[in-house]
N, C-alpha and C positions, 0 to 999 in steps of 0.2 A: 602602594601606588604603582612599584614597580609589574609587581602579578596583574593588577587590574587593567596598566595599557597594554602589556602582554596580552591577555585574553582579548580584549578590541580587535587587534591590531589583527590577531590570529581569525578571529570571527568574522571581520569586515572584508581582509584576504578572500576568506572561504567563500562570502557570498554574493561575493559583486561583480561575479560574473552571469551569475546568474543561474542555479545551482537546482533548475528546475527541471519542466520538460523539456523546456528547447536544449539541452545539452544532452537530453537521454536520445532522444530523438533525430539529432542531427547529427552529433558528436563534434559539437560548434557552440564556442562560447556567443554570449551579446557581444562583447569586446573584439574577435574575430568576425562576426557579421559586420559590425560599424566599419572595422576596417576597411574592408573588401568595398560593400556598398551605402557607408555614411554618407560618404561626401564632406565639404569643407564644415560645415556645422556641428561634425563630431568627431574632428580632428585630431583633437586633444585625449575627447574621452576616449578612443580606442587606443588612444596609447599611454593612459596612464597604466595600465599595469608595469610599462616595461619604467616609466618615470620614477614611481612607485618602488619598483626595486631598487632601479640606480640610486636615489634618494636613500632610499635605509642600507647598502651599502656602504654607499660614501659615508654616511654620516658616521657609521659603525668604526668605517679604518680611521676617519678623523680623527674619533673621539678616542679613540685605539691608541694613538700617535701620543694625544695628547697625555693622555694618563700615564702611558710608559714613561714619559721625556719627565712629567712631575712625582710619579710615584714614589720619591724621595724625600718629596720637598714636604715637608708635613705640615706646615702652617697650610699648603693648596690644599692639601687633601681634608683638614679640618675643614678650611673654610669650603670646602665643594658639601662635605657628609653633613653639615650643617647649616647649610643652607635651604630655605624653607620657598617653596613654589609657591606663586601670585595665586590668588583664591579666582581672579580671572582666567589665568589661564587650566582651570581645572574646569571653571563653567566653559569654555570654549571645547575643549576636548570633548566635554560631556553632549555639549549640543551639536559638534559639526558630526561625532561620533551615531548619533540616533536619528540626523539629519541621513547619513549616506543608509545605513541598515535600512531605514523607513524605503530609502529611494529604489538601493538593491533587491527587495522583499518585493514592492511593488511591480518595477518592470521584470517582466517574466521572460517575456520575446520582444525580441529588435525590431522585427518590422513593424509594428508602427509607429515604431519613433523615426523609421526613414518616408514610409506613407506618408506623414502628417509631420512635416518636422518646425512647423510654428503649433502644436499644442503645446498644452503647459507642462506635462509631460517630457515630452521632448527635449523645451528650452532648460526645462530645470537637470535634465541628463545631461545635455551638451555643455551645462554649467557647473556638475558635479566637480571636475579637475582642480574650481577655485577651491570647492568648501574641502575637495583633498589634500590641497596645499595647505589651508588653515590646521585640516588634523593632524597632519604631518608636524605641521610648524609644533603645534600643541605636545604630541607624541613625543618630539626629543626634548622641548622646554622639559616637561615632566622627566624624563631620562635622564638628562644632562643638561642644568640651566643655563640658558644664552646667556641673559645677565649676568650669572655671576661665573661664567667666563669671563666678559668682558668687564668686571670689575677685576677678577683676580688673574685672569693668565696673562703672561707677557704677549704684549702686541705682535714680535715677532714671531713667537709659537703662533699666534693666533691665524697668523699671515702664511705660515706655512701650512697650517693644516687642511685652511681654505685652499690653498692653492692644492695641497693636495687633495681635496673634496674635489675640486672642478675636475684635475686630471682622470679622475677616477669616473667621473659623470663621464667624459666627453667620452673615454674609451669603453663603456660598456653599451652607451648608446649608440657610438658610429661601428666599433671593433666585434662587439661581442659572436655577433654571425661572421663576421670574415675569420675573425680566428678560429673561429671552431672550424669552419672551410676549409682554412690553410692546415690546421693540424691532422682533420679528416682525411682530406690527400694529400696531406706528407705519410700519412701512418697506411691508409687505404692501403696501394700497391704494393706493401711491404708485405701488409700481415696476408694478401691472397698467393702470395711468389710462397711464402712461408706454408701456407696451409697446403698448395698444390704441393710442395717438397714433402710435408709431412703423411699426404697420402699416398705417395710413390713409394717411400720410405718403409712400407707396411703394405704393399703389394697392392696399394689398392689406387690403381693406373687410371680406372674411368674417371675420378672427378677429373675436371679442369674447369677455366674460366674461359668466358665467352661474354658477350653485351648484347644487350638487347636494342632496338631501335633508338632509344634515346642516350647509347651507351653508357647507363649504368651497369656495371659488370654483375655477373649474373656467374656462380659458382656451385657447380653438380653435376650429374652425368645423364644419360638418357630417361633414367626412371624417375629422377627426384633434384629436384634445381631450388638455389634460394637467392633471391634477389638481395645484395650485398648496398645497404645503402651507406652512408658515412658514418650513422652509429655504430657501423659494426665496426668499426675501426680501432675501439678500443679504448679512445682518450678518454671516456668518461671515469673509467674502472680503474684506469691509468691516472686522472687527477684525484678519483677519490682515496686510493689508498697513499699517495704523498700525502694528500690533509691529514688524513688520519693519522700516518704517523710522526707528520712534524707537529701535531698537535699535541700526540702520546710523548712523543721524544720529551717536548717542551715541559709537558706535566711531572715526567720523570726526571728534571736535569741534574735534579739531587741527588741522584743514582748514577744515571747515564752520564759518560764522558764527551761531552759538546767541545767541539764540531763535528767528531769522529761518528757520535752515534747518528749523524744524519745520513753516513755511508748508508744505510739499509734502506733511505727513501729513493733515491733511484736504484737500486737492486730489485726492489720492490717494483719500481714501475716498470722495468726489461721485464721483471719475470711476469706480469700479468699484461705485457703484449705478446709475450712467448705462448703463455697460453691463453688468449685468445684466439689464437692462429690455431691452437690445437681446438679449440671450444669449435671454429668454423670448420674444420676437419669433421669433428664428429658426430657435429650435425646430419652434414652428408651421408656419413658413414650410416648413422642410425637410420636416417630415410631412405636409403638407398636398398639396405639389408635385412632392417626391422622392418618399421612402423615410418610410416610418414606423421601420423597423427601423434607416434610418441615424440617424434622428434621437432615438430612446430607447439603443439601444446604441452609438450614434458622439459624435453631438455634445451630448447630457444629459450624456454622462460626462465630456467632457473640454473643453467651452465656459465651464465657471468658473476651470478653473486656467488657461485661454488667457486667459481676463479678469485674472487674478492678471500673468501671467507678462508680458503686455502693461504695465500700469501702472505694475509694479516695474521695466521696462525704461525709459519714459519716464519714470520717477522720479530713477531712476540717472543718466541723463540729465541731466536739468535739473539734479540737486545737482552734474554733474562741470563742465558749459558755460557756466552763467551765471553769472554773473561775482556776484549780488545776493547766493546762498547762501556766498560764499567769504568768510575774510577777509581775503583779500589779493587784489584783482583782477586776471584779468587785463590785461598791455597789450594793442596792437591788433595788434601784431608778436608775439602771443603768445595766439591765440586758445583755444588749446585745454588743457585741464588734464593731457591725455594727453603733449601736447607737453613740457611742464614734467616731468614726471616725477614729478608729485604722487600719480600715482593706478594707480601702475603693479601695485599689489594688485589691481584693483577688474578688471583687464583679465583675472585669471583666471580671472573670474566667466562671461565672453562665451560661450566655447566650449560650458558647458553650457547656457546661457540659451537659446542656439541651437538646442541639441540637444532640451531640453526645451521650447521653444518649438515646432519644427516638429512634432514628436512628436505634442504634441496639438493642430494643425492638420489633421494628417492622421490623427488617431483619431476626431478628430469629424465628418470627412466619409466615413468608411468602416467597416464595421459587420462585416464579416467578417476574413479571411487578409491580414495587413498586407504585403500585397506593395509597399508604397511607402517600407518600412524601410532604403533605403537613399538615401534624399531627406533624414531628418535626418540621417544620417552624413555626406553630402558636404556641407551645410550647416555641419557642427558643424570639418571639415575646411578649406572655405574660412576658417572666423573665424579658425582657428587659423594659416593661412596669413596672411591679412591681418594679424593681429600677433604674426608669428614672430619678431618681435623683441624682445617682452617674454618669449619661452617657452623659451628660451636654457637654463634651469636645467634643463629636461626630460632633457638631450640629456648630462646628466653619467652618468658609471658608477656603474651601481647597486649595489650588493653581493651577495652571493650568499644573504646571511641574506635580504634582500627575496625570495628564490623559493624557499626553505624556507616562509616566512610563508604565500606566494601559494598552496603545496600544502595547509597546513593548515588555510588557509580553503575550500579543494574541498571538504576532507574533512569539514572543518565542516557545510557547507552542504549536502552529499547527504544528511548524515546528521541533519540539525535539517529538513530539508522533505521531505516524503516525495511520490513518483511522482502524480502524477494521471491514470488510466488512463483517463480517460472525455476528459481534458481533451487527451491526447496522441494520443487517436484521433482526436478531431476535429481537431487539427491537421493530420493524415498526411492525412486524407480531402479536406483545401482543398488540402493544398499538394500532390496527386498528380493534381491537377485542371488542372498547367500543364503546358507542354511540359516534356520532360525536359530540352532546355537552359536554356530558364529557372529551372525549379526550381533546377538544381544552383550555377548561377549567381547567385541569390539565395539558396542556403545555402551559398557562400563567401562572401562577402558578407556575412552575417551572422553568423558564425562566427571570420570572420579580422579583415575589417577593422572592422566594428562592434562586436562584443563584447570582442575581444583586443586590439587597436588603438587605433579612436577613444573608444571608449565608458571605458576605465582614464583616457585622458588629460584628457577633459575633467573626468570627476571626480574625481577626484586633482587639479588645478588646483585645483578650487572648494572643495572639501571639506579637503585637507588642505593644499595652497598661500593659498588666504585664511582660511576660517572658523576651521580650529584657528588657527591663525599668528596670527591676528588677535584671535580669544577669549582668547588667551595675551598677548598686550601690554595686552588690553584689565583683561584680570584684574592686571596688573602693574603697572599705573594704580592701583590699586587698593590696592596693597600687599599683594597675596596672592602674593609671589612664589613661598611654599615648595609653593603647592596648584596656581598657575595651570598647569602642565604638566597635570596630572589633572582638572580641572577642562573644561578645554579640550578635553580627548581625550575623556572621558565626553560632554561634549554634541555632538560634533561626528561621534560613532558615532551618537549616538540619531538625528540631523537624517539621516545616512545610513541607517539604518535607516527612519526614516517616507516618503524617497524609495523603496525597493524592497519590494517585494510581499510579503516576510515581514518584517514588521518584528525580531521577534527573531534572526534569521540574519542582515538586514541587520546592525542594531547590532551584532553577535559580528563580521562582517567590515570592518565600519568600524573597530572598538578594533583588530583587527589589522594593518587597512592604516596606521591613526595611529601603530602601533608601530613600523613598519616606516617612517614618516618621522623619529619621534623617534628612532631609533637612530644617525642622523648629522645629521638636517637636511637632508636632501634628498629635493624630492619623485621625485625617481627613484625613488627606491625603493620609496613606494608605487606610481607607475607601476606598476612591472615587477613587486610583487606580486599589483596586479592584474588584470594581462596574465594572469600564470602562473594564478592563479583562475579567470580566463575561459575561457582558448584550455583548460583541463584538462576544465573545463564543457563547453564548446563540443563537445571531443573524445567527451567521456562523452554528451551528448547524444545528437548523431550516432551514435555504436557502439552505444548500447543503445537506440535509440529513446524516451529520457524525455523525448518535444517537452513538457512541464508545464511545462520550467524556463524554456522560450523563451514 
């Protein structure tokens, strides 16, 4: 039941906004149209998305609260795991759920629901927000049951958590843009004073900053300038590796000596506004001296997640080698955590880290036809060679259900993204531009041992050898053991899905490669279902010329 409102919940997200032409064509949801030009009869609707969120937040740390405070108590946590959902509230989910898809499917573009806003059309859009709140309501009954809340937890837990659900509504609906304001310039003028010092620093005197008419600050020199808006500020890159690693901290506290090992979450955040300041340095530098085009389509796009990927690597680091974050240290005949066999999870994180590391080293120095796509593969190749000895479990027999799975997801995936015709001729036009041996030899290459080969292996280690693995012990800490399976498999498709280019067909082939490990326990199987995904791709590719997917 858990997987099932998962997949709704994720589906309904993806298409109600309307996920047609009018977004290719404008680059403007329905939701962002009503806004602007609704008017008071779609008041609501253009702002359930953000309702929407606050809602599955709140309810998230609530329920978060509550399970921590009872996690002990083991008569709560029987009577939660055994308690059985109202066969009505399964029919309400079912129908408010194929009510909003019917609605979202239908309306395609906004304007005519602002045209004509007494059609039937219209009234039943401006009326969507109620049947959201019923699936909403439906979505955490099924989750987490009201009633037997309110039969089994203490009235005063119950009173606090509400009350922290509200706090938590009122400040992401009134707060959420002022503080991202306030942190943007707090952090703004800092990181451009820094990036100007850093290219003086290196004799390179032209950049400076300057404002344009509306003064947003505007950083570069006569030949090559970039408009510096609030994102570049940093916070983003700066809140995401705190999460990550108070998350990682928390999963390791078995190991890790808490409070101490939280020292590395603000070290972590100084050093990736440190370098962000260098990221806006080199920007310039690149356009300035290079390539304008390397340095807006190569290294803008892919120099913050090299900042991210870098600091979470020397993060990793530090929490596995020094001795201060542990609570058991090592001896001097015992240098390393690896050695010990502490951390032999953590090692199947390398292979992509590597993969994903070099990747975007060489996206941001190169701005056209990635003909150096086969520099992360033999990178992601040696790690996995240097420790072939933790990866021992790859090399088991996979089952045969694992390459039924790995077909289902092809079929999946041709059929949730569609061709890009504009996008697959400009591939064929780069890549006809090399010798015919090189070509061909860079699309085996990329077709055999990158996609079907290294590229399954390394994510299948990380993805379903630690993150689910690991989200499932962590959830079992917890006392959730009846949910931790579902639990763990739903988040660890979604993390797989925000890694690849469709998030929705991602997340549909991450719950399948998860399946295809839960059906014995062995990451073989995801392996080789995602081999058979790939090399079917790869094939299809090739045969009908769809380069969109590469």
């Amino acid at each position: 039941m858990a997987t099932l409102v998962a997949l709704e919940f994720a589906a309904i997200l993806w298409f109600k906004d309307g996920m047609g032409s009018y977004l290719r064509d404008s680059q403007q949801t329905i939701v962002g149209y009503l806004k602007i030009n609704g008017g008071l009869l779609f008041v609501a609707a253009s702002y359930i998305q953000k309702i929407v969120y606050t809602a599955s937040i709140g309810y998230f740390l609530t329920m978060t609260m509550i399970l921590v405070k009872e996690r002990r108590n083991s008569s709560f946590m029987r009577d939660i795991s055994q308690y059985r959902n109202n066969q009505l509230i399964v029919w309400i989910n079912l129908i408010s759920f194929l009510f909003l898809s019917a609605l979202f499917i239908v309306v395609k573009r906004p304007e005519p629901l602002v045209e004509n806003p007494f059609s039937a059309q219209s009234i039943l859009y401006a009326g969507s927000p109620i049947v959201w709140c019923v699936f909403l309501y439906s979505v955490f009954n099924l989750a987490f049951p009201f009633a037997a809340l309110l039969r089994i937890a203490d009235r005063k837990l119950l009173f606090q958590a509400g009350s922290v659900f509200v706090i938590v509504a009122i400040s992401i609906l009134l707060s959420r843009d002022v503080m991202i304001d306030y942190w943007a310039g707090l952090l703004l003028p800092s990181t451009l004073v820094l990036s100007t010092v850093i290219c003086h620093l290196v004799g390179f005197d032209a950049a400076k900053v300057i404002s344009d008419a509306s003064g947003i600050p505007i950083f570069g020199t006569n030949a090559f300038q970039v408009l510096i808006l609030p994102g570049c500020s940093g916070y983003e890159g700066m809140t995401l590796i705190m999460i990550i690693l108070a998350a990682y901290c928390v999963v390791q506290r078995g190991i890790l000596r808490l409070p101490g090992a939280f020292l590395i979450i603000p070290l972590a955040a100084i050093s990736m506004f440190l370098l962000n300041a260098v990221r806006i340095a080199g920007l310039v530098a690149i356009g300035h001296f290079w390539s304008p085009a390397v340095a807006m389509n190569g290294f803008h796009a892919a120099a913050g997640w090299i900042n991210l990927v870098i600091v979470l690597l020397f993060a990793l680091l530090l929490l596995h080698y020094v001795s201060f974050f542990h609570k058991i240290p090592h001896s001097k005949s015992e240098p390393s955590a690896l050695i010990k066999g502490e951390w032999d999870e953590v090692v199947l994180l390398f292979p992509l880290l590597a993969l994903i590391g070099s990747s975007l080293f060489i996206k941001a120095l190169t701005a056209d036809f990635p003909w150096l796509y086969p520099i992360p593969i033999l990178l992601a190749l040696a790690t996995l060679y240097r420790f072939r000895g933790y990866y021992h479990l790859i090399w088991e027999r996979p089952s045969v259900v694992s390459i039924f799975i790995g077909i289902a997801v092809f079929t999946l995936w041709v059929n949730m993204i569609a061709v890009d015709g504009v996008r697959s001729q400009q591939f064929l036009t780069q890549f006809n531009t090399a010798p015919p041996i090189l070509a061909a030899a860079w699309l085996i290459f990329r077709g055999i041992v990158g996609a079907s080969l290294i590229v399954p292996i390394a994510e299948e280690l990380a993805f379903r050898g630690f993150i689910q693995s690991q989200l499932q012990v962590m959830l079992n800490r917890f006392q959730l053991q009846n949910f931790s399976t579902e639990i763990a498999l739903v988040i660890t498709a979604i993390l797989f899905g925000i890694l690849h280019s469709d998030f929705l067909a991602g997340t549909m082939a991450g719950l399948f490669f998860g399946l295809a490990y839960l059906q014995r326990r062995k990451i073989a199987d995801a392996i080789i279902a995602h081999a058979v995904t790939n090399a079917l791709l790869a094939l299809y590719v090739v045969h009908f010329g769809y380069w969109s997917y590469w």
